[in-house]
C-alpha positions as CSV (number, residue, x, y, z in Angstrom):
1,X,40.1,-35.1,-7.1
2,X,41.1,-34.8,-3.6
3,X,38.2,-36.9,-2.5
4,X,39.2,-39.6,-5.2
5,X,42.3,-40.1,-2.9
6,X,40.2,-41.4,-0.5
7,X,39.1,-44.3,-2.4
8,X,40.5,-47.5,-2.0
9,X,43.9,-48.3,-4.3
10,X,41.9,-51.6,-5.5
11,X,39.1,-49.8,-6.4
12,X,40.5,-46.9,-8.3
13,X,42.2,-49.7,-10.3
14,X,39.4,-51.3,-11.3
15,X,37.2,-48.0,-11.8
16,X,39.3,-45.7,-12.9
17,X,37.2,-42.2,-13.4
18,X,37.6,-40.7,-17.6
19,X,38.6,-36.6,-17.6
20,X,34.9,-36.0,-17.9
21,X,33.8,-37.6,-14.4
22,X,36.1,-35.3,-12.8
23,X,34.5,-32.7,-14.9
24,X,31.2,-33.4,-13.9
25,X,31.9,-33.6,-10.2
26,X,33.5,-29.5,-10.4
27,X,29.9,-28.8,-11.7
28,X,28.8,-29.5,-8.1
29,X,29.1,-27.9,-4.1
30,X,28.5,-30.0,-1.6
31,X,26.7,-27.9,1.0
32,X,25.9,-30.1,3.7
33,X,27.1,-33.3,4.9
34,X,24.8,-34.9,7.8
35,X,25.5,-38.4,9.2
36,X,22.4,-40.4,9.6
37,X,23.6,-43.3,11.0
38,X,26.9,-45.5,11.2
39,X,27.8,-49.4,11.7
40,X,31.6,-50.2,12.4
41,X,33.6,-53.4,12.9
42,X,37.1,-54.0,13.5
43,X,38.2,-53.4,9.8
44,X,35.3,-52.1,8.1
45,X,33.0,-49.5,8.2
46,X,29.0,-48.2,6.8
47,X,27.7,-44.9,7.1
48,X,24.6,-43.7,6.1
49,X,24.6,-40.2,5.0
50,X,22.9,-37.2,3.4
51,X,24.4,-35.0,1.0
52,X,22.9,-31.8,-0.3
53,X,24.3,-30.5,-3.6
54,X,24.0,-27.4,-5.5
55,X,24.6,-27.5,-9.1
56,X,27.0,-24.8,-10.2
57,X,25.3,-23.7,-13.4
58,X,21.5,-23.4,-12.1
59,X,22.3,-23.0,-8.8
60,X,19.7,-25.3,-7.5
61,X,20.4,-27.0,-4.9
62,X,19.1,-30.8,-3.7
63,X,19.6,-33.6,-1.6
64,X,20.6,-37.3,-1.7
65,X,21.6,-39.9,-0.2
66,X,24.7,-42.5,0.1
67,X,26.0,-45.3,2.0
68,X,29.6,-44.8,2.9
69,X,31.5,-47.9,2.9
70,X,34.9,-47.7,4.7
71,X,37.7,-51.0,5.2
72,X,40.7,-50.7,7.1
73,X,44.5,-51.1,5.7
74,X,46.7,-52.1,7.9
75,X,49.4,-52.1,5.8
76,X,48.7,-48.5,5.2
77,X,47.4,-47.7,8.2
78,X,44.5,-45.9,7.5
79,X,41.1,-46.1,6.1
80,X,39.8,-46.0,2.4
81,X,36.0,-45.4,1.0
82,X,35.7,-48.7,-0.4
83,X,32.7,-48.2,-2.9
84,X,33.5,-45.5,-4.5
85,X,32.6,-41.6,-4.9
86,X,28.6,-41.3,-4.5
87,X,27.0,-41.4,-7.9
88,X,25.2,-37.4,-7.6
89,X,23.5,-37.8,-10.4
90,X,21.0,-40.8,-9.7
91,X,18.1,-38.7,-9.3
């Protein structure tokens, strides 16, 4: 949930995550966080990075991959992720 803050306003409004998204996301660690790569403008951002994750119940852990995308606020002052949370489950 913490991370969800991060995401942009706009976004969260028009995706808003159900009780069971969150759920799914406490089933899962990240245990490494590696940035592969970044582009950045003047009010936006990409970064390419690698995620591993160990699920909670088997403990197995695995790796994937996710572009970051980042736009600045200005009226807020600060940055947002403006795609979204990475979907962990794709693979």
């Amino acid at each position: 949930e913490g991370a969800w803050n991060m995401v942009d306003p706009a976004y969260r409004k028009a995706h808003p995550m159900t009780d069971l998204e969150f759920e799914r996301y406490k089933q899962v660690q990240v245990s490494a966080y590696h940035d592969l790569g970044a582009t950045i403008g003047p009010d936006s951002a990409a970064r390419e990075i690698q995620i591993g994750v160990i699920n909670r119940n088997t403990l197995v852990e695995r790796d994937t991959r996710y572009t970051e995308r980042w736009r600045y606020d200005p009226v807020a002052k600060t940055w947002w992720v403006a795609n979204g949370l990475p979907d962990l489950w794709a693979h």
